[in-house]
Residue, then its C-alpha position, 0 to 999 in steps of 0.5 A: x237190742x238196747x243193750x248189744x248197742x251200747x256195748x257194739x257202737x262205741x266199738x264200731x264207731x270208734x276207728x272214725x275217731x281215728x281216721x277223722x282226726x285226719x279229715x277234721x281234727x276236732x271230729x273225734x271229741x264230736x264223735x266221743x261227746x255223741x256216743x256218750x249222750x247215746x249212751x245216756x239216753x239209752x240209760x234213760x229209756x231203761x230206767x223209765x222202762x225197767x219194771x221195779x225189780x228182777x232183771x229185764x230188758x233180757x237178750x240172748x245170742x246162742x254163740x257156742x251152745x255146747x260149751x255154754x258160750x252164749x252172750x247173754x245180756x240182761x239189766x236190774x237195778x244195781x246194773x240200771x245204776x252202774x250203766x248209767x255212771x258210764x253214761x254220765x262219766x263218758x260225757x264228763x270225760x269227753x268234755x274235760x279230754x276238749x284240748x287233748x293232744x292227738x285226739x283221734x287215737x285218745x278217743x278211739x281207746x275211750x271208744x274201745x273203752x265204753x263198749x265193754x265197760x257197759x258189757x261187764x255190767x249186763x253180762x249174765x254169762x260169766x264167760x262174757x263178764x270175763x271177756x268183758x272184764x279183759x277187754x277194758x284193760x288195753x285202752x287204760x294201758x295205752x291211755x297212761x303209757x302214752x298220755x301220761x307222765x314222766x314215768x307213765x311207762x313204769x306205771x302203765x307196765x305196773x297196771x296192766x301186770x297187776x291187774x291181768x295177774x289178777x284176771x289169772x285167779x279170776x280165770x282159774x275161778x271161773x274154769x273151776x266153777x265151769x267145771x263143776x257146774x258145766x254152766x257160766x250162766x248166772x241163773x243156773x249158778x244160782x240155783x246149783x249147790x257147790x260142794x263147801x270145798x269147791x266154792x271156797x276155793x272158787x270164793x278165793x281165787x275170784x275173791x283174789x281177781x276183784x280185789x286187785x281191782x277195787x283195790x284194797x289193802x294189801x292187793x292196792x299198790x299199782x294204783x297210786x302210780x296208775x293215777x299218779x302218771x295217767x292224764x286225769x281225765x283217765x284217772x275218772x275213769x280209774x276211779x270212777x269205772x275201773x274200781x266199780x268192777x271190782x266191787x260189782x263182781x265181787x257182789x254179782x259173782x261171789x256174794x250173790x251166787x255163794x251166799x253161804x260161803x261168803x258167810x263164812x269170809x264176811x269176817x275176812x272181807x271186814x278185816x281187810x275193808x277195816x284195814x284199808x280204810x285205815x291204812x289209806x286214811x293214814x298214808x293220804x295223811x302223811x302224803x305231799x304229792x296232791x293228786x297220790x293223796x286224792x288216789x289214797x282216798x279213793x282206796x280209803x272209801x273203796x274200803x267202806x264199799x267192802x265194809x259194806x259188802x261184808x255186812x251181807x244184808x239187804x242194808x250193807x249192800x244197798x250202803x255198798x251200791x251208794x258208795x260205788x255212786x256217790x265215791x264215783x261221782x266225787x272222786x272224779x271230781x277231786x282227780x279233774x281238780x288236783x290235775x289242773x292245779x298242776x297244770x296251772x301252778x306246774x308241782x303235784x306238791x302241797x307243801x310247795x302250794x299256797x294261797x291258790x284261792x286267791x288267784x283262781x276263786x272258781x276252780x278252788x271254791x268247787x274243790x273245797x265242795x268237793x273235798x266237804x263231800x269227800x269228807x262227809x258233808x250233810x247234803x252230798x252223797x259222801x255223808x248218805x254213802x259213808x253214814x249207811x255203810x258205818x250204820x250196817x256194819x255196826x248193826x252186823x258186827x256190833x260195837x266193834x265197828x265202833x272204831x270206823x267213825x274214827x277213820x271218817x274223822x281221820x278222812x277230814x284230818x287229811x283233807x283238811x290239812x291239805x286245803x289249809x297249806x295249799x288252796x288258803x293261806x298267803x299266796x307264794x310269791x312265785x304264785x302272783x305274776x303266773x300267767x297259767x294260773x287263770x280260771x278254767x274255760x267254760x268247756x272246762x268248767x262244765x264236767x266240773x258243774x255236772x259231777x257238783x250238781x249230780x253228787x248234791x242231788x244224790x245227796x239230797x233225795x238218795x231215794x233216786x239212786x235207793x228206789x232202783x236197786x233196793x227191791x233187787x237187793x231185798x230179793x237177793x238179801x234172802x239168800x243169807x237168812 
């Protein structure tokens, strides 16, 4: 019953959000912050629980057997970590969200949010894992239409008609799949053969649905504005959840159950991560709006999660979970930053910035750690995700691959440039009298430490986030030889 829990009382529990705002108006974000430490402890007792390898903790709940509609919920390794970003981002969300207007409807959709957000990644039944997956768009929807900025209309219509076009394809896959297999349960798909044809097809239209979610070249373009407009403790959850379901299906639901045909896409999956590391690297480049520049690195990193992907070895695809953790961890705390920097200096624009370290040491001192990360540092996540991708691409696909280190050296590029022209340097005149620009308050600064100190410790002992999921993906890796 763990699992239905975590997916069941974030629901539940969330029209009190919304009712005791008008009781209390601070019972919301109490509420929101509780259910997240729930769900961390929850996370926790799996992981000290869960046996080293194989799925675990299994529950099933018979709905509609005759059409194998059954709700079945299980956990490994890959699924042990993603859970617990949820956990770890549910909190850090709740605490940057502290001063939100109208709370009660703002953490009643965060609410509505977590709970099928933890079901997309226990989900054993295809069926659900759709479900699941459509359920998560309609807090995000409402989250940027409504809290977001002045073209948050724009942006919140763009998001939801890419991405439910999307779940169109992914759903065709699916009926496509059902139909030949007549199961949507993960272990039977495993073991049933599909006629070449039908699974490449099947490999395409799902392949269509994840890669709009990632997002990658060329399916990417809603996600700039979606982060543009959205509040930027919902661009975390964009960045640092939305994402992750793109590349988990693709992994789960293609790479796992069709290994022989995504043999025969791996070339295709590498060109287009190829191409999205550099398109984004060069579009961050040439970007003057800070926090559009920060979105553009993420699909720029989303792009070495598919370059790992593509390497279809036990190598690639531990690299490719990393990524996922470490890009989620980073990421989040890049977006939180570029958010207060507008709040604080009132422009989104870098070329209308300057000298800021001078007047908010703290904040710019942690989005410097950030961006060293981004970009690779030795001691962060950044450098173990980036290195062991690069490395298992290189081993697959030879020298070719030679040129992604350059897209590494164009990240720094980007980055780079940004904090010379707006964190350092002489402080415009217009910066020295604001009375806005002041350090955070300490409930601010708190998700700020914790996304530091987690991507630090990832850094430093990857072996906490590896040792999890790697005798998983070893099992799984067979299925190529």
């Amino acid at each position: 019953m763990v699992l239905l829990s975590m997916i069941l009382l974030p629901v539940l529990v969330a029209p009190f959000a919304w009712i005791g705002e008008k009781v209390n108006r601070d019972f919301p974000k109490y509420l929101s912050l509780a259910v997240g430490i729930f769900l961390a402890f929850c996370t926790a007792y799996l992981i000290v629980k869960y046996p080293g390898n194989g799925f675990a903790f299994e529950e099933f709940y018979r709905i509609y057997p005759p059409f194998d509609f059954n709700l079945h919920l299980a956990v490994d390794g890959i699924s042990l970590v993603l859970i617990a970003i949820v956990a770890f981002l549910a909190i850090t969300v709740t605490l940057s969200s502290w001063h939100v207007e109208r709370p009660g409807a703002y953490f009643f959709l965060i609410l509505i949010f977590l709970g099928p957000m933890v079901g997309v990644f226990v989900s054993l039944n295809l069926i659900w894992f759709f479900i699941f997956w459509e359920f998560t768009l309609v807090p995000m929807f409402f989250h940027i239409g409504i809290w977001g900025a002045e073209n948050r209309i724009y942006a919140a219509m763009k998001f939801f008609i890419y991405t439910h076009l999307a779940s169109i394809f992914l759903l065709l896959g699916i009926i496509i799949l059902y139909l030949s297999t007549h199961t949507f349960e993960f272990g039977k798909l495993l073991n049933i053969h599909l006629d070449p044809s039908v699974a490449k097809l099947v490999w395409i239209l799902m392949f269509i649905g994840f890669a709009v979610k990632m997002p990658v070249v060329p399916f990417h373009t809603w996600l700039p504005d979606a982060h543009v407009q959205a509040p930027s403790p919902i661009s975390v959850f964009l960045a640092g959840l939305l994402l992750k379901m793109g590349a988990y299906g693709l992994l789960r639901w293609e790479i796992f159950l069709f290994p022989q045909t995504s043999k025969f896409f791996a070339p295709l999956m590498a060109f287009i991560a190829v191409l999205t590391i550099f398109y984004a690297g060069f579009r961050a480049l040439a970007e003057d709006h800070i926090k559009r520049m920060v979105a553009y690195s993420s699909i720029n990193h989303m792009g070495f999660v598919l370059l790992g992907l593509s390497a279809l070895t036990a190598a690639g695809i531990s690299a490719a979970v990393y990524e996922m953790v470490g890009h989620a961890l980073v990421i989040s705390l890049l977006f939180m930053i570029a958010g207060y920097v507008h709040h604080k200096t009132h422009t989104w624009y870098i070329s209308e910035l300057g000298g800021i370290m001078k007047k908010i040491p703290g904040l710019m001192t942690m989005f410097v750690i950030g961006v060293l990360a981004a970009v690779g540092l030795p001691g962060t996540a950044g450098f173990v995700g980036e290195l062991t991708v690069m490395l298992a691409a290189f081993d697959y696909y030879g020298w070719i691959m030679v040129i992604v280190p350059l897209a590494s050296a164009l990240g720094a590029g980007f980055f780079m440039w940004m904090l010379q022209r707006a964190v350092f340097g002489p402080l415009r005149e217009e910066f020295k009298n604001l009375a806005t620009l002041k350090e955070l308050p300490l409930v601010e600064n708190i998700p700020l430490a914790m996304y530091i100190a987690a991507f630090i410790i990832v850094g430093v002992v990857p072996a906490i986030v590896f040792n999890l999921y790697n005798p998983v993906i070893n099992t799984f890796a067979q299925l190529f030889q």
